[in-house]
N, C-alpha and C positions, 0 to 999 in steps of 0.2 A: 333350394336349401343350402344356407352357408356351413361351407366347410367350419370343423371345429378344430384348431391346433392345440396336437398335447406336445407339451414338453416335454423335453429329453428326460432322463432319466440317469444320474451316474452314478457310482460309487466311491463317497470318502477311503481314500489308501490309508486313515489311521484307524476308523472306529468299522469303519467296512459296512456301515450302513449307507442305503439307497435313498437319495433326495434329488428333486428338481434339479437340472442346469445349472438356474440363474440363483438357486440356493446355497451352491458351492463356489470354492474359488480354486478357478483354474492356475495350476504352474506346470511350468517348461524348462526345460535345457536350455540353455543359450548358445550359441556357437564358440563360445567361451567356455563351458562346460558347467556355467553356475546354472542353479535352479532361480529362477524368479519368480514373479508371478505374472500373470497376465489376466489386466484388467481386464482387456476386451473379449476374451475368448476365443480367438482369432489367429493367435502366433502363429508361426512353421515351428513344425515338431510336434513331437509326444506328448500328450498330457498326463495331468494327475490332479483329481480334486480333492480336496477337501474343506472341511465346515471351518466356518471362521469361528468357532467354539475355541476358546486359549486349549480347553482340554484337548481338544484334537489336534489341534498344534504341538501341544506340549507330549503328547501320545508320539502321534508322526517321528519326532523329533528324536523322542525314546530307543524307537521302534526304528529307525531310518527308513522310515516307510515312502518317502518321498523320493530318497537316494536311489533306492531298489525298483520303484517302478518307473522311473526315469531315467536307466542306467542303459537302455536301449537293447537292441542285436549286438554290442560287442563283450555282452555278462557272460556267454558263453566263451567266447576269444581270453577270456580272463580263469577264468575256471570257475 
């Protein structure tokens, strides 16, 4: 009997709803400290998805929902 693969499962950081992986788009930190994105899903570092919907973009953005869950172990060192 062949195995069946389910996909991952993540959560958009703007609208905070649950979709597939490869339904979302992954961004990262850069070692430069910008956020980018990352086609392959694959970077070093933290992630954060979210829907390529403009509204959730433009939510995110609102929201600095990308900023905050990207900001790593040093949000506390900061206050």
């Amino acid at each position: 009997m062949p195995k069946t693969s389910v996909e991952p499962v993540r959560t958009c950081v703007a609208c905070r709803e649950e979709a597939g992986k490869r339904s979302l788009t992954r961004f990262v930190r850069s070692a430069a400290g910008e956020i980018v994105e990352d086609p392959t899903g694959r970077a070093r570092g933290r992630g954060a998805y979210l829907h390529d919907d403009p509204a959730c973009r433009e939510l995110a953005a609102k929201r600095r929902s990308l900023e905050r869950a990207l900001r790593g172990s040093n949000a506390a060192k900061r206050g």
